[in-house]
C-alpha positions in Angstrom: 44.1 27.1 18.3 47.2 25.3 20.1 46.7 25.9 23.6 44.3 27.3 26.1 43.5 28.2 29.4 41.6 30.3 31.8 42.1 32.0 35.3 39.3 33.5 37.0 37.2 35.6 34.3 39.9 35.5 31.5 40.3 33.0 28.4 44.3 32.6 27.0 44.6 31.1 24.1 47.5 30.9 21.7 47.2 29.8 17.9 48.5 29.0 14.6 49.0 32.0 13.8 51.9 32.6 16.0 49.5 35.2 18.6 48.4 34.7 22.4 45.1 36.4 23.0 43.8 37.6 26.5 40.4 37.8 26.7 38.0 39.1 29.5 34.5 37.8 30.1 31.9 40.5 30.7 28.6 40.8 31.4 25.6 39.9 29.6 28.2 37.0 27.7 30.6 39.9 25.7 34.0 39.5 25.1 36.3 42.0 25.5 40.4 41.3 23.9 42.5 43.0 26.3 45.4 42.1 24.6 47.3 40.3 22.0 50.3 39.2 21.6 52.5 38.1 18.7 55.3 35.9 18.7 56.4 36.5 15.2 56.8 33.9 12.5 58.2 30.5 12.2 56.8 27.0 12.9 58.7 26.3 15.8 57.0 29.8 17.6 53.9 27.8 17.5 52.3 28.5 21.1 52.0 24.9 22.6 50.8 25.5 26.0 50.0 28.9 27.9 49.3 29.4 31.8 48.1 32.9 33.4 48.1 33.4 37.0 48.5 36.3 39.5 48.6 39.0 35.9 52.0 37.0 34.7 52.0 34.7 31.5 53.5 32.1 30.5 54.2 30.4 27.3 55.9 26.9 26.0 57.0 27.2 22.5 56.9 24.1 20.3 60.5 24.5 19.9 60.8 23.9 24.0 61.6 27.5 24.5 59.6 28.9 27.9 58.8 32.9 28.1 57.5 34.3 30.9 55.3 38.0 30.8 55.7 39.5 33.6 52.5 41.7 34.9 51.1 41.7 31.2 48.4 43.3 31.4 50.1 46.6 33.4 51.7 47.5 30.3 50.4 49.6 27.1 53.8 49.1 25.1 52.7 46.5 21.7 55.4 44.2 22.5 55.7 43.8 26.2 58.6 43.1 28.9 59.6 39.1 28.0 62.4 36.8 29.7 63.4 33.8 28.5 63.8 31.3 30.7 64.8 27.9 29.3 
């Protein structure tokens, strides 16, 4: 794991392996992945820090890159909407 954070009853974290998982408490201590998202391949796709707030995501990219996911969790496609913004 490279970065984590939560925001009310989720967990973000983003890893090695080049994926940011959102994760949803629930009762009675389960875990429930509500989505996961892969940044593809390459050391500098690393995740390096992740922030959720008001259902949009953000993630800073060892490489200094920022990408923002807009309403994340609204959509069912595998990759969702992404802009760049530095």
């Amino acid at each position: 794991m490279t970065a984590i954070c939560t925001e009310g009853s989720k967990v973000i974290s983003g890893s090695k392996d080049f994926k940011i998982a959102i994760i949803s408490s629930q009762t009675g201590g389960n875990f429930k992945l509500d989505r996961l998202i892969d940044l593809g391949t390459g050391t500098l796709l690393q995740p390096k820090s992740v922030d959720f707030f008001n259902g949009n995501l953000l993630v800073g990219l060892r490489n200094g890159t920022i990408i923002e996911y807009p309403k994340v969790l609204e959509s069912s496609d595998s990759n969702p909407e992404q802009r760049l913004l530095v």
